[in-house]
C-alpha positions in Angstrom: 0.0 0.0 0.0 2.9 2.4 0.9 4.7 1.9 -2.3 0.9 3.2 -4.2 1.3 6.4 -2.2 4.7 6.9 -3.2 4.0 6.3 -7.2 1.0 8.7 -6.4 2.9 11.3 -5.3 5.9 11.0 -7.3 3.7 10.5 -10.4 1.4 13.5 -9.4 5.2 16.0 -9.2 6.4 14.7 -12.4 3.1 15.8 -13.9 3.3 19.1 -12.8 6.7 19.8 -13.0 7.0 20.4 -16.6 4.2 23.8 -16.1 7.0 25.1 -13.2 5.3 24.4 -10.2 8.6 23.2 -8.2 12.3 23.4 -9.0 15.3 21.9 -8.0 17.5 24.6 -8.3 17.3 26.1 -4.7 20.5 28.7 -5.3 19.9 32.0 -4.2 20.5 34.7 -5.9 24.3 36.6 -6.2 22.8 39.8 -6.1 20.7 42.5 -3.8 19.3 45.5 -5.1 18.5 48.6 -3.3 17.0 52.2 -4.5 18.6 55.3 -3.2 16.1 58.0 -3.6 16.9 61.8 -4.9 15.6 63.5 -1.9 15.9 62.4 2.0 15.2 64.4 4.6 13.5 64.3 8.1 10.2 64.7 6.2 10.9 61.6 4.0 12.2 60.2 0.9 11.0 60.7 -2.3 11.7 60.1 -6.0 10.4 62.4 -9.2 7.9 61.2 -12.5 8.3 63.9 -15.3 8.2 63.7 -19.2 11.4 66.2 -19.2 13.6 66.5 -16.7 12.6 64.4 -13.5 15.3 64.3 -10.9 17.8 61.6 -10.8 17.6 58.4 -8.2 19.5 55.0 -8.3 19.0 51.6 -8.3 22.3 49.4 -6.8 22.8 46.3 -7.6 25.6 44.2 -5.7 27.4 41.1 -5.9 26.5 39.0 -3.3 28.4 35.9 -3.9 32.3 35.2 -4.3 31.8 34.9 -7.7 32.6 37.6 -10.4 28.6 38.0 -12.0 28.4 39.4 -15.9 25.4 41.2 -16.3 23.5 43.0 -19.4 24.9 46.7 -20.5 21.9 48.5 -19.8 22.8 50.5 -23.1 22.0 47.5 -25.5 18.1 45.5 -26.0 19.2 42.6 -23.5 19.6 44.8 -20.6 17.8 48.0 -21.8 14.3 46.3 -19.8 16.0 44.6 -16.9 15.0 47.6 -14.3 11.7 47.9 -13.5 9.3 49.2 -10.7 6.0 47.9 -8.9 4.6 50.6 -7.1 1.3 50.4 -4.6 -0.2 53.8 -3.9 -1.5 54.5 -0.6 -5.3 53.2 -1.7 -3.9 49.8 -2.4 -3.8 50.0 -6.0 -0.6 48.3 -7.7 0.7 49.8 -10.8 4.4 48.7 -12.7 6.9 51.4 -14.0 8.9 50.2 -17.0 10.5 51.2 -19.7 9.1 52.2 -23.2 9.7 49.8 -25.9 12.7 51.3 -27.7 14.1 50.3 -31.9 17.6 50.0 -31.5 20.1 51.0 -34.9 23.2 49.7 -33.2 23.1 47.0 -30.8 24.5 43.9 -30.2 25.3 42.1 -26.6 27.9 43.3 -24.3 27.9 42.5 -20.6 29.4 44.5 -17.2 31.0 41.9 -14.7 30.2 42.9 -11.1 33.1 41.8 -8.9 32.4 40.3 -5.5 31.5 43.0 -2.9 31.3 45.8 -5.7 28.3 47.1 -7.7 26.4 48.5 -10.8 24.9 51.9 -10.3 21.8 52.1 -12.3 21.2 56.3 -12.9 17.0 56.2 -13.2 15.3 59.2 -14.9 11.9 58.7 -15.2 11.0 60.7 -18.0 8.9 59.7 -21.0 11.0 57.0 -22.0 8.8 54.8 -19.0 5.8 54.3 -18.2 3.3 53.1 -15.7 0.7 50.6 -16.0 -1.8 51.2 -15.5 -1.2 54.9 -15.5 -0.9 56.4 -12.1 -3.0 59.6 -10.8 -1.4 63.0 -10.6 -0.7 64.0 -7.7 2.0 65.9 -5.8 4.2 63.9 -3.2 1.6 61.5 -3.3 3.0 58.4 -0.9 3.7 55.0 -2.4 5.6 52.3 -1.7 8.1 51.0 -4.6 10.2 48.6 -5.3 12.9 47.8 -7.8 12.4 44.7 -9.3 16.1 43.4 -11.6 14.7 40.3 -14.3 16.7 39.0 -17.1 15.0 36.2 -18.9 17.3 33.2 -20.4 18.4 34.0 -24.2 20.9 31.8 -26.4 22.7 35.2 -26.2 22.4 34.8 -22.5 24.0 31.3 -22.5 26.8 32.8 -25.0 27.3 35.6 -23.1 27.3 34.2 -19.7 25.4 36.9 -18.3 23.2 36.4 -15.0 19.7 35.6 -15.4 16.4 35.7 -12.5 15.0 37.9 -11.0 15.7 39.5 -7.7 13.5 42.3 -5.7 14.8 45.1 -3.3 12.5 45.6 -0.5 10.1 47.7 -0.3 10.4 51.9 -0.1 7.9 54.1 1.6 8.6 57.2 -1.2 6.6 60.4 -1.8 6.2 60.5 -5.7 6.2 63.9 -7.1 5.1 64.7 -10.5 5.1 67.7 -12.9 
């Protein structure tokens, strides 16, 4: 009886495997991300949404692990998407901030290797070339809470490349957004 359990249960995994319900692979990720806002003060933090001109903030990522980690130039298509936001506004509604699709007349891959202990420093405008989804109201300092999400998705180039792919999250900010 014991052994029709087992075949049960081992049959049931194999069958959902293949649709990604479990993995394997348990590694965590080499990275962390963080967000550095433009503005801190005793008042709060806050970051800037403006089609010209927004103020700069960052988005860190570090190597975690022991290992040197290659990772997409953000200049080229592979890594030009790999930064992007989920934002909940004070209400409870979710909305993502990501880039714009963009046509590209040179690119090819290129990667950035991240040395154990040492970072890439993403400089994030968000001007018209992102946007949110669904759109987010207009309001001045209007509190959210935000957080950088880092995803590269597996590509042949990827494999060629060597270049890290997952996704990792920061935590999660409590910003003011300001817009104009």
């Amino acid at each position: 009886m014991d052994s029709v359990i087992l075949r049960f249960v081992f049959a049931s995994l194999v069958l959902l495997n293949p649709i990604g319900f479990w993995t394997s692979d348990s590694a965590e990720a080499p990275f962390s991300l963080a967000i550095v806002p433009e503005l801190s003060s005793s008042e709060g933090e806050s970051i800037a949404m403006a089609n010209y001109k927004p103020r700069d903030f960052y988005v860190v990522l570090t190597n975690i692990s022991q290992e040197p980690q290659a990772v997409w130039g953000y200049w080229n298509s592979w890594g030009y998407k790999t930064i992007s936001f989920e934002v909940t506004t004070a209400d409870g509604k979710k909305s993502r901030i990501l880039k714009r699709d963009e046509v590209f007349t040179v690119n090819f891959p290129s990667t950035f290797v991240v040395k154990p202990s040492e970072h890439q420093v993403f400089v994030i405008h968000l001007d018209k070339w992102w946007q949110a989804r669904p759109a987010l109201p207009k309001a001045d300092l209007m509190p959210i809470t935000l957080r950088a999400v880092y995803e590269v998705l597996p590509t042949p180039e990827a494999n060629q490349y060597k270049a890290w792919t997952g996704r990792i999250e920061s935590r999660n900010y409590n910003f003011k957004l300001r817009q104009w």
